[in-house]
C-alpha positions as CSV (number, residue, x, y, z in Angstrom):
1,X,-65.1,-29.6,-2.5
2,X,-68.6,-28.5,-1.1
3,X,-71.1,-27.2,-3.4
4,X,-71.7,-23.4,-3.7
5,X,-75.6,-22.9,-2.2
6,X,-75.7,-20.4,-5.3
7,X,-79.2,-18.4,-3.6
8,X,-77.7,-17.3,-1.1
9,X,-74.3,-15.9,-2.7
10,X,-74.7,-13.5,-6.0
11,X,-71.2,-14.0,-7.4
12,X,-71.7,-10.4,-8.8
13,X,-71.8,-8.5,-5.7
14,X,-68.3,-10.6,-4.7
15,X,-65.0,-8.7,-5.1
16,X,-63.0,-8.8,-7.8
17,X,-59.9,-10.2,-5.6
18,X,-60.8,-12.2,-2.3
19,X,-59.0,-13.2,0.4
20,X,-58.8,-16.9,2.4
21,X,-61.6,-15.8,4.5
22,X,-64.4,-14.8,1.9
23,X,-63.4,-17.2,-0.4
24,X,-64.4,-19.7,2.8
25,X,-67.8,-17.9,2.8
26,X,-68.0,-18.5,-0.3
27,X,-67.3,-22.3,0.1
28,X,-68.8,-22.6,3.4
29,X,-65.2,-23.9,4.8
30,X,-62.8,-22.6,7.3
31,X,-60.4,-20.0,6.6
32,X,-57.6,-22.5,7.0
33,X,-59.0,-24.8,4.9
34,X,-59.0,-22.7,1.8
35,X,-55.4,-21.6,2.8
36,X,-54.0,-25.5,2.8
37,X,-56.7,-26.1,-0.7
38,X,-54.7,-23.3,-2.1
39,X,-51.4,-24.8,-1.5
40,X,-52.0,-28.0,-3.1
41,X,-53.3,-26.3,-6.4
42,X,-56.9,-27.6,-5.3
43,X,-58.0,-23.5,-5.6
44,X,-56.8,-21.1,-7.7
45,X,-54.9,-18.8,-6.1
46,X,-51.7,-15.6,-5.9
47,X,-49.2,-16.1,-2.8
48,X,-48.5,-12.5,-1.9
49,X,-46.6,-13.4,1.6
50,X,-45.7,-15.9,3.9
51,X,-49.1,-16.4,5.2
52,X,-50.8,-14.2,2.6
53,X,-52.8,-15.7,-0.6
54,X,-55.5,-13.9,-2.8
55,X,-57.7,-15.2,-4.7
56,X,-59.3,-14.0,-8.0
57,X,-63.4,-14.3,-8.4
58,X,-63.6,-15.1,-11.8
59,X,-60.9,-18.0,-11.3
60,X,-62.6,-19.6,-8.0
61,X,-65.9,-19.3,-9.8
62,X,-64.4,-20.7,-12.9
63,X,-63.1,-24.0,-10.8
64,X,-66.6,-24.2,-9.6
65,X,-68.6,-24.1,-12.7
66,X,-70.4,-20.8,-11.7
67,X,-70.3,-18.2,-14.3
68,X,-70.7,-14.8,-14.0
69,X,-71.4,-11.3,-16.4
């Protein structure tokens, strides 16, 4: 998984629940990418839908090792 460029990205001003695509801001990856991660457990994540999958910060930045107030 590609490292987090953590100046760039304040993990405090991120939601509290993400979806694919700011979650592959975050990572710097493609939308489907973080979708297919997801699916194999790689990323921490809800299926809410067939195509739909959130995303909590605190977990994603847990997996990471970025921690946050």
């Amino acid at each position: 998984m590609k490292r987090i460029n953590t100046n760039t990205m304040d993990p405090a001003r991120l939601p509290m629940i993400m979806d694919a695509k700011q979650v592959a801001a975050l990572l710097c990856i493609d939308a489907r990418t973080v979708r297919r991660k997801a699916g194999t457990g790689e990323i921490p994540a809800h299926k809410v839908g067939p195509k739909l999958w959130r995303f909590y910060k605190k977990e994603v930045l847990e997996v990471l090792g970025i921690e946050t107030c």
